[in-house]
MMTF fields as JSON, N, C-alpha, C and O atoms, coordinates in Angstrom:
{
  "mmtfVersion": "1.0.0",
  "mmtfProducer": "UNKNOWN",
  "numBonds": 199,
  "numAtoms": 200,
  "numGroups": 50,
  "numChains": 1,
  "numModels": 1,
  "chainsPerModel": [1],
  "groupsPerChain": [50],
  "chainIdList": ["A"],
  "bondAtomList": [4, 2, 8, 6, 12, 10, 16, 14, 20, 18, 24, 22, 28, 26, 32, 30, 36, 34, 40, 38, 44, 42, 48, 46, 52, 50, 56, 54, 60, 58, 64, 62, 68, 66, 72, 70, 76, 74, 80, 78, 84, 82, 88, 86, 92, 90, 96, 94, 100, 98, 104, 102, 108, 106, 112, 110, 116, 114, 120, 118, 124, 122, 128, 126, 132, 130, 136, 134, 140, 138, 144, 142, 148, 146, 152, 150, 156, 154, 160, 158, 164, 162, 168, 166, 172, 170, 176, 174, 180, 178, 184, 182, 188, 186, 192, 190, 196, 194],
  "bondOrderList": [1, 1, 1, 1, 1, 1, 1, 1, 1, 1, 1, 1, 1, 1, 1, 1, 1, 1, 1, 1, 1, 1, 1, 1, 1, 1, 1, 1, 1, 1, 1, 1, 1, 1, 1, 1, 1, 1, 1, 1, 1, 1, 1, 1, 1, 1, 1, 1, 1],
  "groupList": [{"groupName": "UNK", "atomNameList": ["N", "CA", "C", "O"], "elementList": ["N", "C", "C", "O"], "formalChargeList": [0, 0, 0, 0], "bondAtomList": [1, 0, 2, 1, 3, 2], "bondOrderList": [1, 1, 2], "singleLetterCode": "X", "chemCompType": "L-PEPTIDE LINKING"}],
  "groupTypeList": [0, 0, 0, 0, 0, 0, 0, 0, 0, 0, 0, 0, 0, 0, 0, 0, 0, 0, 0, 0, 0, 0, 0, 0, 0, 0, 0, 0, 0, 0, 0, 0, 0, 0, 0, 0, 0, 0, 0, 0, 0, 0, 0, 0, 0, 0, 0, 0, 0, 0],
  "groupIdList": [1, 2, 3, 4, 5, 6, 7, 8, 9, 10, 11, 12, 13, 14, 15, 16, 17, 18, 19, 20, 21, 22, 23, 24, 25, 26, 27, 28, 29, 30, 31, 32, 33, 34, 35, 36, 37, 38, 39, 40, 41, 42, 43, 44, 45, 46, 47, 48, 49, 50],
  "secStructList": [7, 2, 2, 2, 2, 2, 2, 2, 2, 2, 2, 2, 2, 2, 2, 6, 6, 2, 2, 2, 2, 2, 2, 2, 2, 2, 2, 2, 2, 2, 2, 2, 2, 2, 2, 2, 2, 2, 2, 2, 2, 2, 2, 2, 2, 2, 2, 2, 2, 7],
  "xCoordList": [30.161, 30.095, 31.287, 31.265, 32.086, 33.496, 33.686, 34.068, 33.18, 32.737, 32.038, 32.566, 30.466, 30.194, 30.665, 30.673, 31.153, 32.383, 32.679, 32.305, 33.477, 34.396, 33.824, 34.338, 32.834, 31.4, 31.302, 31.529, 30.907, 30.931, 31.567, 31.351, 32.773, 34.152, 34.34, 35.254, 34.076, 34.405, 33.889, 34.522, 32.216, 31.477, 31.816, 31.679, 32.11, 32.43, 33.479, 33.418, 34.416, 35.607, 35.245, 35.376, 34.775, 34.241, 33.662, 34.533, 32.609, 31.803, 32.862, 32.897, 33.67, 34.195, 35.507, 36.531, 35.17, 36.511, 35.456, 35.847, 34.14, 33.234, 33.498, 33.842, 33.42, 33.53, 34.882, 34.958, 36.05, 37.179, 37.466, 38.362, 36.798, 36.759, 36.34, 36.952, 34.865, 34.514, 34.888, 34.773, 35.673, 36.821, 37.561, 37.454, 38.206, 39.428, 39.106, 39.93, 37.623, 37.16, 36.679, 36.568, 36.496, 35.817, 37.419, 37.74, 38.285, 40.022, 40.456, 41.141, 40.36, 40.81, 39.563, 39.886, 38.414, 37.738, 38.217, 38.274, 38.473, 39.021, 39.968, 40.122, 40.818, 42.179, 42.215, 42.737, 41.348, 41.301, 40.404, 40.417, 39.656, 38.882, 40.188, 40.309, 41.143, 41.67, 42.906, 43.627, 42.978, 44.037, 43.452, 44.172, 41.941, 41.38, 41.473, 41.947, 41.018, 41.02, 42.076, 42.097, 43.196, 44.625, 44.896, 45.911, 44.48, 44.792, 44.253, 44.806, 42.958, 42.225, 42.31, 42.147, 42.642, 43.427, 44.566, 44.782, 45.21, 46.558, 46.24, 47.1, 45.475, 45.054, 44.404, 44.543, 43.785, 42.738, 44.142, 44.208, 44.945, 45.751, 46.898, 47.302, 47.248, 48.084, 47.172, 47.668, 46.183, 45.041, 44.925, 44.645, 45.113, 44.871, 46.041, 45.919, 46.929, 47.967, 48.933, 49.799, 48.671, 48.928, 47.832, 48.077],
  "yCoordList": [84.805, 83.642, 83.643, 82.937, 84.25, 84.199, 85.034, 84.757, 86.188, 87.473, 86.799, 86.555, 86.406, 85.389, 84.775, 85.097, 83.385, 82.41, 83.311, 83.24, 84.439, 84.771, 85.616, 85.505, 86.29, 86.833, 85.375, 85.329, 84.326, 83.081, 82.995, 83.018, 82.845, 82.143, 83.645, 83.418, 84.602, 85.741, 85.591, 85.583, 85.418, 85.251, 83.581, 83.544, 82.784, 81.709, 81.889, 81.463, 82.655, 82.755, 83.596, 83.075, 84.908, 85.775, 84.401, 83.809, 83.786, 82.732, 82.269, 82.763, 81.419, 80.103, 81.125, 80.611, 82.548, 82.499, 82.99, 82.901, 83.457, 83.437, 82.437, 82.897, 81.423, 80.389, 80.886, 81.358, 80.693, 80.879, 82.232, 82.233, 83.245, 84.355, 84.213, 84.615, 83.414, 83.045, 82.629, 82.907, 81.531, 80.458, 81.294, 81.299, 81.863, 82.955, 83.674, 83.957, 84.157, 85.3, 84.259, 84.777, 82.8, 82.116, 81.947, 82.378, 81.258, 81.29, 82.27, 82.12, 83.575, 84.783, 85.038, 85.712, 84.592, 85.119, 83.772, 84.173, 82.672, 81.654, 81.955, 81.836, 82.465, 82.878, 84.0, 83.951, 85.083, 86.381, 86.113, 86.971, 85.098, 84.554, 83.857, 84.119, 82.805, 82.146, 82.916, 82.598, 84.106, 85.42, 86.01, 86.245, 86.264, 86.986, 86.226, 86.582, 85.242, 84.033, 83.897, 83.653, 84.074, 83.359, 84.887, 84.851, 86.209, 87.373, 87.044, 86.552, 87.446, 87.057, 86.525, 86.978, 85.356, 84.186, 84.67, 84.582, 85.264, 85.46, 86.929, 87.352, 87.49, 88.843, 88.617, 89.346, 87.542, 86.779, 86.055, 86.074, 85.604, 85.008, 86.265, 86.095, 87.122, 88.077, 88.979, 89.369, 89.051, 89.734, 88.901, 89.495, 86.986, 86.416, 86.533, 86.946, 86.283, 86.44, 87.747, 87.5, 89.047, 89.971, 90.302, 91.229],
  "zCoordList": [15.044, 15.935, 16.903, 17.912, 16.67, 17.17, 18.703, 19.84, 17.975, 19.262, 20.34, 21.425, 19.932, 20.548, 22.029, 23.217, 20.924, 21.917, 22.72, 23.891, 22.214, 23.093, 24.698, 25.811, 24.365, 25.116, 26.195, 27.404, 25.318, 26.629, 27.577, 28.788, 26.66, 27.858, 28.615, 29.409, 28.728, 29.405, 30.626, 31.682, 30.414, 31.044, 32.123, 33.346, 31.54, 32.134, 33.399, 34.552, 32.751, 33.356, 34.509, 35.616, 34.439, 35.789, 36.316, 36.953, 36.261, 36.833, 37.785, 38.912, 37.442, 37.831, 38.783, 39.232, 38.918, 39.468, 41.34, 42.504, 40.766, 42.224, 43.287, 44.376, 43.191, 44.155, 44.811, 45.945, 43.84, 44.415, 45.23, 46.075, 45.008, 45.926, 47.147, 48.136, 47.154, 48.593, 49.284, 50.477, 48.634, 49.237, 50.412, 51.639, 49.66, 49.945, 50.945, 51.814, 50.981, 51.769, 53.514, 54.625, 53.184, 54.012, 54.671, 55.778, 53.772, 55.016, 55.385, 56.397, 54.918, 55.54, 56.761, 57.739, 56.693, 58.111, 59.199, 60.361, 59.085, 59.797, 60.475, 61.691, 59.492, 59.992, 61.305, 62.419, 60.556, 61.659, 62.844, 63.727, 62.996, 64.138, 65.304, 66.501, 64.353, 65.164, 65.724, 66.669, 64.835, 65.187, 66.507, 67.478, 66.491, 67.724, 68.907, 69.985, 68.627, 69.671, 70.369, 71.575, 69.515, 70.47, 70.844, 71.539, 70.718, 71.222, 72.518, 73.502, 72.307, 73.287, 74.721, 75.854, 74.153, 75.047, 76.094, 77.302, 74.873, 75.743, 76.368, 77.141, 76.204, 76.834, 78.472, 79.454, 78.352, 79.723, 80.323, 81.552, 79.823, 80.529, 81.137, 82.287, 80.599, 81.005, 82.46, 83.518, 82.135, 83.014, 84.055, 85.097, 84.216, 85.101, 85.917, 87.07, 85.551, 86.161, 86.847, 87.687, 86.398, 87.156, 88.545, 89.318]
}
């Protein structure tokens, strides 16, 4: 019964840590969007001005 349990909570634990990966994976693409963006930005602005 013990093995078991422990088979559960293993399983639980991979589970509950999914969300938090996505999480992670959803602020790291935020981040590198608002990284491109302000490149971007400042790339159109360097280009406008020469």
């Amino acid at each position: 019964m013990t093995e078991h349990a422990k088979n559960k909570n293993a399983g639980q634990g991979r589970f509950s840590q999914m969300p938090q990966h996505k999480r992670l994976l959803g602020v790291w693409w935020v981040l590198n969007m608002l990284v491109l963006g302000a490149l971007a930005a400042y790339v159109l602005r360097v280009l406008a001005l020469s």
